[in-house]
MARTOR-829796 format. One record per residue (C-alpha): chain; residue number from 1; x, y, z. Coordinates in Angstrom, 1 decimal. Layout:
BEGIN
(kevo 'A' NUM (X Y Z))
...
***
This chain:
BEGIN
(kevo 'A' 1 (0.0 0.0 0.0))
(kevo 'A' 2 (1.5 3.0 -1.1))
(kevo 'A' 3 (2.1 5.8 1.5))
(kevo 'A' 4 (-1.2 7.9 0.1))
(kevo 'A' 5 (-3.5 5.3 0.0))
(kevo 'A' 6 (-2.6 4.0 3.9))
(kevo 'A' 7 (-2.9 8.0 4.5))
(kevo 'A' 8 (-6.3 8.0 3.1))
(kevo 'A' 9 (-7.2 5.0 5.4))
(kevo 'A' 10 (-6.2 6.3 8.7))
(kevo 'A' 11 (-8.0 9.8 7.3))
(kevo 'A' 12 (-11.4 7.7 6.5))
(kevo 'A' 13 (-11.4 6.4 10.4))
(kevo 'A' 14 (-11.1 9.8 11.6))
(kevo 'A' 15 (-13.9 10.8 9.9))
(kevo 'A' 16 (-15.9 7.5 10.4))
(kevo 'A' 17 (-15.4 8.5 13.4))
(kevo 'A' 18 (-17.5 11.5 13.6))
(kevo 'A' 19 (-21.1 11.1 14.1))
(kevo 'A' 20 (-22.0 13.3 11.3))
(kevo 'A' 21 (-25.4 11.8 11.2))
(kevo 'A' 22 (-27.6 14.9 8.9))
(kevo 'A' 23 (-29.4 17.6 10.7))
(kevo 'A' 24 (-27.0 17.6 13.4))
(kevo 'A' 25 (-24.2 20.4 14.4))
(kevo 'A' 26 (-21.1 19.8 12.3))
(kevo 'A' 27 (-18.7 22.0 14.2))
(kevo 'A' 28 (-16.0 18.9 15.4))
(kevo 'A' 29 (-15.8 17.1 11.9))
(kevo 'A' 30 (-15.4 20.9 10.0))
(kevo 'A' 31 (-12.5 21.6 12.8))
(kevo 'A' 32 (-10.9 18.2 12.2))
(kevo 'A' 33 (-10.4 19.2 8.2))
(kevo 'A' 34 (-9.9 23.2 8.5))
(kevo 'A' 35 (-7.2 21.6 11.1))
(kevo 'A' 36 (-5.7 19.4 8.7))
(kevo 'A' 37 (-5.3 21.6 6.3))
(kevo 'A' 38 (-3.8 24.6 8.2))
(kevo 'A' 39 (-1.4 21.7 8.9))
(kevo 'A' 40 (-0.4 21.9 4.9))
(kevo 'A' 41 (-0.3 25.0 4.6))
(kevo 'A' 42 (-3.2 25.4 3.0))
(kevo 'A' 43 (-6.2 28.3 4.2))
(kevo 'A' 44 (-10.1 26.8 4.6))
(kevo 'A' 45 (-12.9 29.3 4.9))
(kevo 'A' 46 (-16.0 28.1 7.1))
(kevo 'A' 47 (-18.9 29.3 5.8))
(kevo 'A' 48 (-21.4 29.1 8.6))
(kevo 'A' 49 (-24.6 28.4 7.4))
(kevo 'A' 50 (-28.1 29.7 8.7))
(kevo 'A' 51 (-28.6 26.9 11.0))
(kevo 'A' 52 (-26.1 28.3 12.8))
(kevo 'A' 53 (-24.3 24.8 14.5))
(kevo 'A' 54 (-23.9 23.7 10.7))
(kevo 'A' 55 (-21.3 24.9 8.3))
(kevo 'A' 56 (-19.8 24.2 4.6))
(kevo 'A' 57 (-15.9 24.5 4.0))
(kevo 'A' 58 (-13.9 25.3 1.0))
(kevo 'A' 59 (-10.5 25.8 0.2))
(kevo 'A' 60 (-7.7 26.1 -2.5))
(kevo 'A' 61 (-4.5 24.9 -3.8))
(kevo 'A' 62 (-2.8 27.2 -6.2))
(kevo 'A' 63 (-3.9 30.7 -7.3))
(kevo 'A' 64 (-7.7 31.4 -6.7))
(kevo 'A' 65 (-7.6 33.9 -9.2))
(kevo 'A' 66 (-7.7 31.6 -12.5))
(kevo 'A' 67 (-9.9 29.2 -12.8))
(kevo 'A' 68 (-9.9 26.0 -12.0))
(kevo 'A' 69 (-11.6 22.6 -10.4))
(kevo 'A' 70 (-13.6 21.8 -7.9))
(kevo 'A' 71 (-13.4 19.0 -5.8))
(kevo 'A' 72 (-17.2 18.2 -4.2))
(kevo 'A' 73 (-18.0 15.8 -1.2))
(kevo 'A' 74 (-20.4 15.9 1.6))
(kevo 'A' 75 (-19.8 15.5 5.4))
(kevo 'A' 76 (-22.9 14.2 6.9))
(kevo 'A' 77 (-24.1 10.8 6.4))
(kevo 'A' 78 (-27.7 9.4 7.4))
(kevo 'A' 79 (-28.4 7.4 10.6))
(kevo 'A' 80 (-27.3 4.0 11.2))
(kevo 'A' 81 (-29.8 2.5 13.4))
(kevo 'A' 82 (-30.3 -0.5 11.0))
(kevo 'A' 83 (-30.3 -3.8 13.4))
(kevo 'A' 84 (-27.7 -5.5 10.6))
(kevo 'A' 85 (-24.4 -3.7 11.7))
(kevo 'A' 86 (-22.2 -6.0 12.9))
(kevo 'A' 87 (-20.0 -3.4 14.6))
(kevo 'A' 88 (-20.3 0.2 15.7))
(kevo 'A' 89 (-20.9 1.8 12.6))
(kevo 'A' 90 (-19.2 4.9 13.7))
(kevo 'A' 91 (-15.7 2.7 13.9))
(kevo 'A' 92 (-14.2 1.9 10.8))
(kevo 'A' 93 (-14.0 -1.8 10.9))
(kevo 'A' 94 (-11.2 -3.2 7.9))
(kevo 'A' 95 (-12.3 -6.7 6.7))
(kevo 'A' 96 (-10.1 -8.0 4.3))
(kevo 'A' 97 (-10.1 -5.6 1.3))
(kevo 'A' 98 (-13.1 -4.2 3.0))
(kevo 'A' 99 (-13.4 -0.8 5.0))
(kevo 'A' 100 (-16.5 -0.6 6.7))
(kevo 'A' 101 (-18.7 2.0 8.3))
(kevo 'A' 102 (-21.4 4.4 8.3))
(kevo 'A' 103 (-20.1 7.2 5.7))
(kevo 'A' 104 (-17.3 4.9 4.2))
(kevo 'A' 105 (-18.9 4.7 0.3))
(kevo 'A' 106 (-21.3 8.0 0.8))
(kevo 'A' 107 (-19.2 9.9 0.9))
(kevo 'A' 108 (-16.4 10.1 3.2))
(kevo 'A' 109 (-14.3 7.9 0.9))
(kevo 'A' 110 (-14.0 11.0 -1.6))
(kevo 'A' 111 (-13.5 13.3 1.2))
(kevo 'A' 112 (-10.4 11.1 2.6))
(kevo 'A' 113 (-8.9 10.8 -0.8))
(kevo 'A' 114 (-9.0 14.2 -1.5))
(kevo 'A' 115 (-7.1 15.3 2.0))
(kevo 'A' 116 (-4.9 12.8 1.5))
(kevo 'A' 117 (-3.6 14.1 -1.8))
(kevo 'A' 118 (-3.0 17.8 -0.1))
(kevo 'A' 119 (0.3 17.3 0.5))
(kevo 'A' 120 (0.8 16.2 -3.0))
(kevo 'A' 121 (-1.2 18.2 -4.5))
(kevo 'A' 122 (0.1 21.9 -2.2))
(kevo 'A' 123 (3.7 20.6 -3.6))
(kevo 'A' 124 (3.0 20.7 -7.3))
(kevo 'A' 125 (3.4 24.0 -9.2))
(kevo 'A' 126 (-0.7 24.6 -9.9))
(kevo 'A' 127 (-1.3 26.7 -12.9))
(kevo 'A' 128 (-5.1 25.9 -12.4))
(kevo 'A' 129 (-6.6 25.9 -9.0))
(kevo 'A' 130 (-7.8 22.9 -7.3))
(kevo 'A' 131 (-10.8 23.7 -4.7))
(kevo 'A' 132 (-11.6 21.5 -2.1))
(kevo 'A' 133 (-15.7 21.8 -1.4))
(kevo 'A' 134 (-17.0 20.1 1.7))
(kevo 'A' 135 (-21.2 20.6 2.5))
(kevo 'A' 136 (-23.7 19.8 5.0))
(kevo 'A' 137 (-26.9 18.4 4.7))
(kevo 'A' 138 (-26.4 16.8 1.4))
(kevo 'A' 139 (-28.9 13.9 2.9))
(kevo 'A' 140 (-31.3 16.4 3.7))
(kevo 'A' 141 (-32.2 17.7 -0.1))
(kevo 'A' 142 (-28.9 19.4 -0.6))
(kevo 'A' 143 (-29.4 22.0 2.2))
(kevo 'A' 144 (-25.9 23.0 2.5))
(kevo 'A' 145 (-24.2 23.4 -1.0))
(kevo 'A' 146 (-26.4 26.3 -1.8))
(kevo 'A' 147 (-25.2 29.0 1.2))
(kevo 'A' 148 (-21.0 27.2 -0.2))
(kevo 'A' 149 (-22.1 28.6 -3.8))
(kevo 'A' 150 (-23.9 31.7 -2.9))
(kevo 'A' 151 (-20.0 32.5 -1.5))
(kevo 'A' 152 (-18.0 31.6 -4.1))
(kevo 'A' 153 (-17.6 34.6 -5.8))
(kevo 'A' 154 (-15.8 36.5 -3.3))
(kevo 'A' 155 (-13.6 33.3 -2.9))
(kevo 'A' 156 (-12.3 32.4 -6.6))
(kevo 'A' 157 (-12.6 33.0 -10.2))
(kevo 'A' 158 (-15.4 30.7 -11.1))
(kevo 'A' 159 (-14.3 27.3 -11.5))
(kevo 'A' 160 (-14.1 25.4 -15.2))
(kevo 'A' 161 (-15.6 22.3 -13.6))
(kevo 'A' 162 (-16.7 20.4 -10.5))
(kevo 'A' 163 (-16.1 16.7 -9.9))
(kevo 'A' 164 (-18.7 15.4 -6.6))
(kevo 'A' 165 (-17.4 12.1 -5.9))
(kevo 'A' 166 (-20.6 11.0 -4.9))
(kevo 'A' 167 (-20.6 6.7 -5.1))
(kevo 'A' 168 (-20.3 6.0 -8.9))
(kevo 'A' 169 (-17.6 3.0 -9.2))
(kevo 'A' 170 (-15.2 6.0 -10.5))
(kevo 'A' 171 (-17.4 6.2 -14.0))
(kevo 'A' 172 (-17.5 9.7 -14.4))
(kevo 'A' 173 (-21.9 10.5 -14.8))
(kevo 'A' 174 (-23.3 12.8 -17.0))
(kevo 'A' 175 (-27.0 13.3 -15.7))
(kevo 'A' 176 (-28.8 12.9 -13.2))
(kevo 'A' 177 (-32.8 13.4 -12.1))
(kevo 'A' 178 (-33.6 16.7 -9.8))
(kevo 'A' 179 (-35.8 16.3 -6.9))
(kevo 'A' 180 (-38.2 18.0 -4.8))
(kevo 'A' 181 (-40.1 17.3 -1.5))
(kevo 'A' 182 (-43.2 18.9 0.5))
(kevo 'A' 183 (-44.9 17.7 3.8))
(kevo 'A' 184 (-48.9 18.0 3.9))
(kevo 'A' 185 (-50.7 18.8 7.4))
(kevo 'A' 186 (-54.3 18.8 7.4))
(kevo 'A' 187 (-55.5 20.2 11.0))
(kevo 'A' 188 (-59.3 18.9 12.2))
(kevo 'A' 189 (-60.9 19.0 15.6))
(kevo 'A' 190 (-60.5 15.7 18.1))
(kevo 'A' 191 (-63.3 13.8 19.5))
(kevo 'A' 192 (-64.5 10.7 20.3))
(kevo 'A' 193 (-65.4 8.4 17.2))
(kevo 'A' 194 (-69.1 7.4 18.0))
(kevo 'A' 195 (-69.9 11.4 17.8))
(kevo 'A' 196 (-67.9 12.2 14.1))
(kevo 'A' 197 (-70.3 15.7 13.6))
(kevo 'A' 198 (-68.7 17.4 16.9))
(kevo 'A' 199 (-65.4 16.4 15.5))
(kevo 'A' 200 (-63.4 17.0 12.0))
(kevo 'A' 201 (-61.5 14.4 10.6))
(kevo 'A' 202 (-57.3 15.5 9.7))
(kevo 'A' 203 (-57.2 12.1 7.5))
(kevo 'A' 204 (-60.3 12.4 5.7))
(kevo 'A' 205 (-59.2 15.7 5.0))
(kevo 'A' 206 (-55.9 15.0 3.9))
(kevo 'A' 207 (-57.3 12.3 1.6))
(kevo 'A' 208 (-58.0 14.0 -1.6))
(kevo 'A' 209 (-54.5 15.6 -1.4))
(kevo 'A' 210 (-53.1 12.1 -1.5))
(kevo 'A' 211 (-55.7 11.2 -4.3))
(kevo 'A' 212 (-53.9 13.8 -6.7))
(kevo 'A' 213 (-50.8 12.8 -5.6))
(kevo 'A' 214 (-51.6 8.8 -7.0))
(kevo 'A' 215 (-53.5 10.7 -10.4))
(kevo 'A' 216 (-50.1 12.4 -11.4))
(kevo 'A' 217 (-47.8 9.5 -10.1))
(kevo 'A' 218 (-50.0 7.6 -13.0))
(kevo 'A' 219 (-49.7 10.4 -15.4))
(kevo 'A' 220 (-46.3 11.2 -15.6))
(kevo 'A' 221 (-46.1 8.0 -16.3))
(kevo 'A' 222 (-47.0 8.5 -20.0))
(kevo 'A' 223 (-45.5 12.0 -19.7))
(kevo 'A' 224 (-41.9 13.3 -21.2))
(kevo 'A' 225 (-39.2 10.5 -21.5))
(kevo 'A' 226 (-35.9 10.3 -21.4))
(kevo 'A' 227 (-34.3 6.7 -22.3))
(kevo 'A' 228 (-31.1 7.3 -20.1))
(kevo 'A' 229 (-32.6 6.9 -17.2))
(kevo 'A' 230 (-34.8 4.2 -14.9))
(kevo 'A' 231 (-37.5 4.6 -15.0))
(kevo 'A' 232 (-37.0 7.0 -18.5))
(kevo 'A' 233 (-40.0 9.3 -17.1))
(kevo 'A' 234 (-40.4 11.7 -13.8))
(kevo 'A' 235 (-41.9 10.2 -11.2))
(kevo 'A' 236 (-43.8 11.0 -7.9))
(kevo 'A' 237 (-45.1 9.3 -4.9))
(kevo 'A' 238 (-45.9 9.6 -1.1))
(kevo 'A' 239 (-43.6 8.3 0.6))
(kevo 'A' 240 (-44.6 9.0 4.2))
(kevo 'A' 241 (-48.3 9.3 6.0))
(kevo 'A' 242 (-49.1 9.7 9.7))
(kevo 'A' 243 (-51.8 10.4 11.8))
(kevo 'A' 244 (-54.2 9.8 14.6))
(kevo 'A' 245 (-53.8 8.7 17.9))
(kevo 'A' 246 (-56.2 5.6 18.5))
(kevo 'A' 247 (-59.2 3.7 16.6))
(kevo 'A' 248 (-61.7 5.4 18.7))
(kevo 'A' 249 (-60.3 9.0 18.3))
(kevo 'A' 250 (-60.8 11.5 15.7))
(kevo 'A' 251 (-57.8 12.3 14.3))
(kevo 'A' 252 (-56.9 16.2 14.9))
(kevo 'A' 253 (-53.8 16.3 12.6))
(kevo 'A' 254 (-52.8 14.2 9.3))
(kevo 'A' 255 (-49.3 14.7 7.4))
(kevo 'A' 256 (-47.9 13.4 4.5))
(kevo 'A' 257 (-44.3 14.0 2.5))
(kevo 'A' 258 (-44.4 13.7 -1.1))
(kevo 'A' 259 (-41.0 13.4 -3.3))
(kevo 'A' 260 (-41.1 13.9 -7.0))
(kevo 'A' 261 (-37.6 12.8 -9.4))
(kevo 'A' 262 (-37.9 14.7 -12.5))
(kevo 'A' 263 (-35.8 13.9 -15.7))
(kevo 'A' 264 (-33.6 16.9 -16.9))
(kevo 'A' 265 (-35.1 19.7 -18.4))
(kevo 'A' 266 (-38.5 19.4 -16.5))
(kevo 'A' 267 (-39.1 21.6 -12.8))
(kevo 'A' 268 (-39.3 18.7 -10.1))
(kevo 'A' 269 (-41.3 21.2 -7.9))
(kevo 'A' 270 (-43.4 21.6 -10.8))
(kevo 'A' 271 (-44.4 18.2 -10.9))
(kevo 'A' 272 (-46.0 18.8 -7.6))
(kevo 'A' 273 (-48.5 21.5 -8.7))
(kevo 'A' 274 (-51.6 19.6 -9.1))
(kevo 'A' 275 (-51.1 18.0 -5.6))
(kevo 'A' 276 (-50.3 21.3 -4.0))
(kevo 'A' 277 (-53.1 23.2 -5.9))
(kevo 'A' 278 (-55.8 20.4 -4.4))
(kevo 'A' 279 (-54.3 21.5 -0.8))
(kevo 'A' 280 (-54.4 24.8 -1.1))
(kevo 'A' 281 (-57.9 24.5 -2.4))
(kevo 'A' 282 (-58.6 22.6 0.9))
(kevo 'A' 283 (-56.9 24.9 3.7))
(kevo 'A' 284 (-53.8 21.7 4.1))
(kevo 'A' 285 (-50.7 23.4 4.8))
(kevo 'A' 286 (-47.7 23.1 2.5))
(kevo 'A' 287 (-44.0 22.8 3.6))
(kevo 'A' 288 (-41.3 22.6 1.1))
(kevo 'A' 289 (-38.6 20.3 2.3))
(kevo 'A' 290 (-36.4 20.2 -0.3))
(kevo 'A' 291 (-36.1 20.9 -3.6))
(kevo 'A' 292 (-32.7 20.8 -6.3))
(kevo 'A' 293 (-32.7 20.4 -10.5))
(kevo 'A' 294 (-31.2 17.8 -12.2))
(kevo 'A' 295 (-27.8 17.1 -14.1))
(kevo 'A' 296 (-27.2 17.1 -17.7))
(kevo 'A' 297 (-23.8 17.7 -18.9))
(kevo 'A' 298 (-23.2 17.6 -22.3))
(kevo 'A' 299 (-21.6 14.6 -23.7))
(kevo 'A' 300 (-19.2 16.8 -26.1))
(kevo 'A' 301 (-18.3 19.0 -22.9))
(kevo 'A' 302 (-14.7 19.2 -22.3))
(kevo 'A' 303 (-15.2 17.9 -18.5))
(kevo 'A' 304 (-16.6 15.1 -20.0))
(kevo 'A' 305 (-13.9 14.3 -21.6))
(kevo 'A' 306 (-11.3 15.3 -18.8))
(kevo 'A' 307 (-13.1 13.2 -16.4))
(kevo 'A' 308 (-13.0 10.1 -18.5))
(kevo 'A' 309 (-9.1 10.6 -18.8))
(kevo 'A' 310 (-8.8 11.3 -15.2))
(kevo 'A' 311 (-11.2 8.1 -14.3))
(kevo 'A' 312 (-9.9 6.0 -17.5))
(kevo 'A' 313 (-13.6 4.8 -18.1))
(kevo 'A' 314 (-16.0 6.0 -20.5))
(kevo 'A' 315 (-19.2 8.2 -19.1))
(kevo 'A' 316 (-22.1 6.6 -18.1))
(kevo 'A' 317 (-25.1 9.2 -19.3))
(kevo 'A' 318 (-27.5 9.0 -17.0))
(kevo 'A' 319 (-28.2 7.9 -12.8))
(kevo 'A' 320 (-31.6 8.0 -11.2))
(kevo 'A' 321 (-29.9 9.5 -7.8))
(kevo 'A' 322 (-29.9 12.9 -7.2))
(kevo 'A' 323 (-26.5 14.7 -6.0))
(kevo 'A' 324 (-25.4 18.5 -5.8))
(kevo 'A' 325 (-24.1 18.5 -9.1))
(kevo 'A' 326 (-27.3 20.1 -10.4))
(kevo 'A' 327 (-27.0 22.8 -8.2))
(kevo 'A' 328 (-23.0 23.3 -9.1))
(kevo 'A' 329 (-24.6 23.4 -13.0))
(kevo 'A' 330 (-27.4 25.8 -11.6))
(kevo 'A' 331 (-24.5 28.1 -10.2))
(kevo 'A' 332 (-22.9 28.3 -13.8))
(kevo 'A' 333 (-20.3 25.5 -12.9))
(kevo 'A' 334 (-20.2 22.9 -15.2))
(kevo 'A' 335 (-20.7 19.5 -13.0))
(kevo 'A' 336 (-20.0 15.8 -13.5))
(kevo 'A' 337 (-20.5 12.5 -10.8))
(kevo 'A' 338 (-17.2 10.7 -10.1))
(kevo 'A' 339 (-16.4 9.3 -7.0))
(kevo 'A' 340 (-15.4 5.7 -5.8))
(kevo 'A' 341 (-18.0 3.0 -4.4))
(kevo 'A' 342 (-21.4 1.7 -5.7))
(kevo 'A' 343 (-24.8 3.5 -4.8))
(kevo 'A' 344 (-25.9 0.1 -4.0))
(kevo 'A' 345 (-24.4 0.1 -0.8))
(kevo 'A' 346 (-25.1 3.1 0.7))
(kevo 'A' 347 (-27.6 3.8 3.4))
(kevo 'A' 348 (-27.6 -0.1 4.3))
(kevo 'A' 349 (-26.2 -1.8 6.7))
(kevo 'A' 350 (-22.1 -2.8 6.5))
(kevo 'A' 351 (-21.4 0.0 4.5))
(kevo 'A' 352 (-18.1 -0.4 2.7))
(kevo 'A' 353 (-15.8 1.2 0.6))
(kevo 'A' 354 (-12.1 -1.4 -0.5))
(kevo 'A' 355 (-9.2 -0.3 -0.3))
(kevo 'A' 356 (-8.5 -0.4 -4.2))
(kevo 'A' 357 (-11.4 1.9 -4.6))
(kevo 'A' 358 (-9.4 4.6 -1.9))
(kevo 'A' 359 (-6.3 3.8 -3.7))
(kevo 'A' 360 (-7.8 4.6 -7.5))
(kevo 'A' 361 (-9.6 7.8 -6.2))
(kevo 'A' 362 (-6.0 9.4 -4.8))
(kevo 'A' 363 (-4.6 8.3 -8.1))
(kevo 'A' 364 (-7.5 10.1 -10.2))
(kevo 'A' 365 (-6.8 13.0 -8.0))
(kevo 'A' 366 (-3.5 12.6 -8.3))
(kevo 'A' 367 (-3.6 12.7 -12.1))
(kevo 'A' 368 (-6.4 16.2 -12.0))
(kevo 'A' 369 (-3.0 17.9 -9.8))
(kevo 'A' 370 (-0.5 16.5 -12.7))
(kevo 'A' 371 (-3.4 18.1 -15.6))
(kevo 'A' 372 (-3.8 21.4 -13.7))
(kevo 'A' 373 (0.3 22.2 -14.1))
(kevo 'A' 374 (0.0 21.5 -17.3))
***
């Protein structure tokens, strides 16, 4: 194992380590890599978000004033209360080739490559920036990246590309659906069940909400196509509903979430229109949980082709998974997916990345440092 790859190892159990679980204050992982590098010599800025116990990070290598390339990952990870851990997920637990632990494939394999190539990459002569771009909230809807782009400006020329190493089996990705989420609340009056006209049902109310919600999950599925992904249409569905308290109670409150995925070019809040217009019409109250566009970098782009020379596979057009690169694209900075791990394992149980995956991602990075002297 060479000395980056073994660097990158020890770096992934530090932040393993971290219980970076979304939604939660960030402050001790965000020290741990604004620490690191300082230790390289090399400046972060933390960008405090509006939360207030959350913040993004970014920093460069070289001159800030031409542009150059973002490197993209995210910090938090979801909750690992699944039963099927066989270890505490927040200890990175090798097994054979295997690394394992919550945050070890999504993402916090990028984020330890990436640190681990500072020193190599703080050494070269950089005629083209590398940024380092670390977010919070990614597993929320993408919360974080926004307030990180909002500042770029003031903190580099805008960049030529951005790389977001979110799980891909190092294929660089092309496109990607957007996404958008919104929680329903009907509100009715509680009772007992054997008097229902001195009550007001929240469920019944909610109900024809839902009903619109199932109407357009069928329509769209004849709607605007788009053969690189699965399914090659938008899609929609509820995906959470709770209420009442027992069988003999009327309910007083009723909420639902909704999700829509939308294939590029199409709004993925608009999608969500007809089911928000029936709730409106019916006094429900609307809450928009999250809501980001989708991917589509042209095939012909030159970060297209750069990332298939730095990855040394040919793109894959289109994932079904949303990431921040939309919102990098939205921001004017041309985005693509590359980052080591399958999708497939994330957010179960004995998450993993190998170590040949942590070794090919400092190489890849490796090879973006050697391009960006060029």
């Amino acid at each position: 194992m060479d000395s980056q790859t073994q660097t990158a190892e020890t770096l992934l159990a530090r932040l393993v380590g971290f219980d970076s679980v979304v939604g939660r204050p960030n402050a001790p992982i965000i020290g741990f890599v604004q620490n690191w590098l300082a230790g390289h010599g090399v400046r972060a800025h933390v960008l405090q978000g509006p939360e207030g116990d959350r913040a993004n990070l970014f920093a460069t290598i070289g001159p800030a004033d031409r542009p150059g390339y973002v490197l993209s990952g995210h910090l938090d990870v979801v909750p690992a209360t699944e039963p099927g851990w066989q270890g505490d997920p927040f200890t990175l637990r090798p097994d054979g080739e295997r690394l394992i632990g919550r945050g070890a494939c999504d993402m916090k394999g990028f984020v330890a490559a990436m640190l681990a190539m500072v020193p190599e990459l703080a050494a070269m002569d950089l005629g083209a920036p590398i940024h380092l771009a670390l977010s919070y909230d990614e597993e929320a809807g993408c919360r974080g990246v926004p307030h990180l782009l909002a500042a770029l400006p003031d903190l580099c020329a805008r960049p030529l590309g951005a790389i977001i190493g979110e799980p891909s089996n190092l294929t660089p990705v092309l496109a990607h659906k957007g996404k958008a989420a919104i929680r329903l609340t009907a509100r009715g009056v509680p009772g007992h069940s054997s008097r229902p006209d001195l009550g007001a049902n929240a469920i019944h109310a909610l109900v024809p909400a839902l009903a619109a919600a199932v109407a357009q999950a069928s329509a769209l599925e004849t709607g605007p196509q788009d053969a690189r992904f699965a399914p090659p249409f938008s899609s929609l569905q509820v995906g959470t509903v709770a209420g009442g308290q027992a069988l003999n109670i009327i309910p007083d409150t009723a909420c639902a979430e909704i999700e829509t995925r939308a294939i590029a070019g199409v709004d993925p809040l608009s999608l969500l229109e007809p089911v928000r217009a029936v709730a409106r019409a019916a006094g429900i109250e609307l809450h928009e949980l999250s809501h980001y566009p989708a991917l589509a970098l042209d095939p012909d782009h030159p970060l297209a082709a750069l990332a298939q020379d730095l990855a040394g596979r040919a793109p894959l057009g289109a994932v079904s998974f949303g990431t921040e690169a939309g919102l990098y694209q939205q921001a004017g900075i041309p985005a693509v997916i590359c980052g080591p791990g399958d999708i497939g394992r994330a957010h179960k149980p004995e998450e993993y990345l190998t170590r040949g995956e942590l070794a090919e991602t400092c190489a890849m990075i490796g090879r973006l440092g050697t391009r960006a002297c060029a």
